[in-house]
N, CA and C atoms as an extended XYZ file, in Angstrom:
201
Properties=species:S:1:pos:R:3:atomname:S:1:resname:S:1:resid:I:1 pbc="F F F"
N       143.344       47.376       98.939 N   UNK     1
C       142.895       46.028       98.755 CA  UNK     1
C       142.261       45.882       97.371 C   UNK     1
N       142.463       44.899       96.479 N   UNK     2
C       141.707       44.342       95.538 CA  UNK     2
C       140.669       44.725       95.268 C   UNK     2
N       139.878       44.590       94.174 N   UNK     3
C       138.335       44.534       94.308 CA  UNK     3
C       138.190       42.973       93.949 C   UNK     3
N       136.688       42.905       94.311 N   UNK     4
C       136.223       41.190       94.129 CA  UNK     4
C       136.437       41.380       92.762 C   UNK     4
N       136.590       40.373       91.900 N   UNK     5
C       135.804       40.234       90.266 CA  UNK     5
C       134.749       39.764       90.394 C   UNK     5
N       133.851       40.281       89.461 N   UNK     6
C       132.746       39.585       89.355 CA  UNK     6
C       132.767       39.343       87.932 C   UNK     6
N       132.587       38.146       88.000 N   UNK     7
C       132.787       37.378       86.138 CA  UNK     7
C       131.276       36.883       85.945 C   UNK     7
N       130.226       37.485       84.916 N   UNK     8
C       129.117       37.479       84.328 CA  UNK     8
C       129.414       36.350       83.695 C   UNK     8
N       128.029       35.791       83.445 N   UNK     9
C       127.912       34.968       82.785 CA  UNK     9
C       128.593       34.695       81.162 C   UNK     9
N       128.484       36.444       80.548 N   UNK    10
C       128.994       36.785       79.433 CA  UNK    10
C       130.450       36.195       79.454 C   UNK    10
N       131.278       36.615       80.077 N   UNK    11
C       132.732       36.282       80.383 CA  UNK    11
C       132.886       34.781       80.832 C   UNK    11
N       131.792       34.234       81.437 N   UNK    12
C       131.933       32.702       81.790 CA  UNK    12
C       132.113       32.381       80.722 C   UNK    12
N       130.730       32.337       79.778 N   UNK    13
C       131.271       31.467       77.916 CA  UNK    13
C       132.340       32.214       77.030 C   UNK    13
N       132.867       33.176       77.623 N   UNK    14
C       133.784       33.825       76.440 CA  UNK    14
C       135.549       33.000       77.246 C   UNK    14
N       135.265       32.601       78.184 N   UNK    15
C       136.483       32.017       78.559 CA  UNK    15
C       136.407       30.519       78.258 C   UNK    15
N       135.165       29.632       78.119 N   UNK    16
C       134.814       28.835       78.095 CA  UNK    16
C       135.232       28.114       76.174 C   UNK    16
N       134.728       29.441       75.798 N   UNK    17
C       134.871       28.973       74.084 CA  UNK    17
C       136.538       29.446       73.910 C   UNK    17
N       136.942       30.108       75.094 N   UNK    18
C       138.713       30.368       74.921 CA  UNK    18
C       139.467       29.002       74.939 C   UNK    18
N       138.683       28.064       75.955 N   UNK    19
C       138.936       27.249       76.208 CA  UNK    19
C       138.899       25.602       75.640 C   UNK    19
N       137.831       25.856       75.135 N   UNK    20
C       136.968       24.413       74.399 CA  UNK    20
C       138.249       24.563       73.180 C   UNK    20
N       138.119       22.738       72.840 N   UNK    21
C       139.002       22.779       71.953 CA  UNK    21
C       140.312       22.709       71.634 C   UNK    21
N       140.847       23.238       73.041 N   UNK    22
C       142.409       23.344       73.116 CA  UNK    22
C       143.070       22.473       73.944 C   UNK    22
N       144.036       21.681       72.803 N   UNK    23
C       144.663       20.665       73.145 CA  UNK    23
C       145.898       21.237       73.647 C   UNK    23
N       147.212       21.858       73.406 N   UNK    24
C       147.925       22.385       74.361 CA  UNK    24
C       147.774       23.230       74.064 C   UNK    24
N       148.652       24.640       74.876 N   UNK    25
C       148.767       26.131       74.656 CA  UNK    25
C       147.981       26.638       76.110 C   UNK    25
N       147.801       27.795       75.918 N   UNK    26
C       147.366       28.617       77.417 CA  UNK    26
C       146.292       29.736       77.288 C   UNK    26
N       145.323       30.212       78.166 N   UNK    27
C       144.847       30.723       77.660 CA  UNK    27
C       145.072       31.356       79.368 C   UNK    27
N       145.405       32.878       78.824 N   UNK    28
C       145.244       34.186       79.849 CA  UNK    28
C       143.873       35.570       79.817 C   UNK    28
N       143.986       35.468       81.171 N   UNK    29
C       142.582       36.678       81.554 CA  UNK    29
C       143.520       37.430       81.887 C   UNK    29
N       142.794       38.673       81.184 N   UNK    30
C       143.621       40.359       81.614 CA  UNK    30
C       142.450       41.046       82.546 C   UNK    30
N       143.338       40.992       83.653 N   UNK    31
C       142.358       42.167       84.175 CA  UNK    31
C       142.924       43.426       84.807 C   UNK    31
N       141.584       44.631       84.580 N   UNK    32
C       142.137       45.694       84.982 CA  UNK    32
C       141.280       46.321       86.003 C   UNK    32
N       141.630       47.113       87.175 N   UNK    33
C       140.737       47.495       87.820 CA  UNK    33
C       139.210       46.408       87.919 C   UNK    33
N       140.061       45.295       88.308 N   UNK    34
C       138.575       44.067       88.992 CA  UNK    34
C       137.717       43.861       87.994 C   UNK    34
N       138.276       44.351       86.933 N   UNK    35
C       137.359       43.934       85.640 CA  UNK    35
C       137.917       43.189       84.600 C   UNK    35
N       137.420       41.653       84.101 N   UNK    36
C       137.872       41.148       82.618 CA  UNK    36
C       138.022       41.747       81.931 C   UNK    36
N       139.028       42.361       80.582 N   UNK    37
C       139.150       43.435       79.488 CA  UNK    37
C       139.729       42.519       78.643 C   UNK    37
N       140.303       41.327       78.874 N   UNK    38
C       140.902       40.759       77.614 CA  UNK    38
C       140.970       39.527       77.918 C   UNK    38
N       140.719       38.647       76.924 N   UNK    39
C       141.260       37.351       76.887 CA  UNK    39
C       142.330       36.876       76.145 C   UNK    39
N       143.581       36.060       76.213 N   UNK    40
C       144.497       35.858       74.926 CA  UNK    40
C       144.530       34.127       74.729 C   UNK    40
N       144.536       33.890       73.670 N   UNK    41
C       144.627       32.500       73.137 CA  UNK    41
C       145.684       32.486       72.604 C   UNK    41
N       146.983       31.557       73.038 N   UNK    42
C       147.795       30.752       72.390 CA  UNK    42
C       147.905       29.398       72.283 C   UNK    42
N       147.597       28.942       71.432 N   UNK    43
C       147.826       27.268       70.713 CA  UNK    43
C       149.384       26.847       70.299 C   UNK    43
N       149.404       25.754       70.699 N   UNK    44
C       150.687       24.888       70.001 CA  UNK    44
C       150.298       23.807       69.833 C   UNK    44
N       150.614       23.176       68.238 N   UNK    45
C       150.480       22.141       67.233 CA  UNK    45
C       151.942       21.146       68.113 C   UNK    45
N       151.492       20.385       68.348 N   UNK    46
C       152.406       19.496       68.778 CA  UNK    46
C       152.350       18.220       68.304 C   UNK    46
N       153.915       18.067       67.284 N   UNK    47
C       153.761       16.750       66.582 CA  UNK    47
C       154.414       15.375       66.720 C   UNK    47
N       154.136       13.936       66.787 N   UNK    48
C       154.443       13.002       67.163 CA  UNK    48
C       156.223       12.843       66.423 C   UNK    48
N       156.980       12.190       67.351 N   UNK    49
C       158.502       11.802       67.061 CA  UNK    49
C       158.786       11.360       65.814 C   UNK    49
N       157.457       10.528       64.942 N   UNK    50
C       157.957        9.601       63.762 CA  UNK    50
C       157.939       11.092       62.880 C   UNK    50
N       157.158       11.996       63.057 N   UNK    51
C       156.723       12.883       61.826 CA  UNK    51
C       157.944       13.741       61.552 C   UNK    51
N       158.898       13.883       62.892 N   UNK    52
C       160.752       14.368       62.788 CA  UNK    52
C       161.514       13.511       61.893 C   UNK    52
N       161.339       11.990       61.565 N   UNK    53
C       162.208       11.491       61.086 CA  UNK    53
C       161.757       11.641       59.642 C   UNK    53
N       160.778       11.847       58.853 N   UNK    54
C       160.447       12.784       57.883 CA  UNK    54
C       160.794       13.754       57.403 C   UNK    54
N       161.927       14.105       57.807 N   UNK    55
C       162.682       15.745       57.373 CA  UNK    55
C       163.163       15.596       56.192 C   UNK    55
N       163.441       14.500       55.674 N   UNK    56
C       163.882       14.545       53.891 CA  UNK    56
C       162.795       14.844       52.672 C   UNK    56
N       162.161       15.960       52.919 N   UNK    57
C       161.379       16.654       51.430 CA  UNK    57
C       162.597       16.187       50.505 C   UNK    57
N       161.123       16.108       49.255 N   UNK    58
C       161.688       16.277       47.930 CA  UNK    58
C       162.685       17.612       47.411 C   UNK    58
N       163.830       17.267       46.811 N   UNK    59
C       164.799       18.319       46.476 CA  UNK    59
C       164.090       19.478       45.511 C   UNK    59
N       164.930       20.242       45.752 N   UNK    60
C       164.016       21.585       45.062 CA  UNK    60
C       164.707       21.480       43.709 C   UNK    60
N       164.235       21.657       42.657 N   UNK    61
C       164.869       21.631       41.168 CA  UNK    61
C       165.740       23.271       41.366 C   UNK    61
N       167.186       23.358       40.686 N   UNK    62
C       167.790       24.541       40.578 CA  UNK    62
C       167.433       24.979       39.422 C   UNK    62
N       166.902       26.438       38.838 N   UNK    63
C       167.295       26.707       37.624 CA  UNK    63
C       168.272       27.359       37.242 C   UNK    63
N       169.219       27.136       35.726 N   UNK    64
C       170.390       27.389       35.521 CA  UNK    64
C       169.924       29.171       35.418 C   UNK    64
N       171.050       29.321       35.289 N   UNK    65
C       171.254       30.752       34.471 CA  UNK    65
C       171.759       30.789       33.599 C   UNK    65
N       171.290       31.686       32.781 N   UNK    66
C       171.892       32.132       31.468 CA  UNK    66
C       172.119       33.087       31.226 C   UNK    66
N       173.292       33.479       30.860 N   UNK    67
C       173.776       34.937       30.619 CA  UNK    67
C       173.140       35.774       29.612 C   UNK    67
């Protein structure tokens, strides 16, 4: 059977500040043997439809070559 976790206060704000802030993305608890050992933060920038129709940057200048 499992062990309980017991999540300290320490680990309450360390998941908490994993958390604050994040507009999408996920945030995962590792645990090992009934104990917190890791937290992982992934974020994704997610950008509005008009900012796609923007795909025409300025052209890049070529430079010639010269032999």
């Amino acid at each position: 059977m499992a062990k309980p976790l017991d999540v300290d206060e320490l680990w309450t704000k360390r998941i908490l500040q994993s958390v604050n802030g994040l507009e999408y993305g996920t945030v995962q608890i590792v645990v090992h043997d009934g104990r917190i050992v890791q937290i992982e933060r992934t974020e994704r920038k997610r950008f509005e439809a008009d900012s796609a129709s923007q795909r025409h940057l300025p052209e890049q200048k070529q430079h010639k070559r010269t032999p």
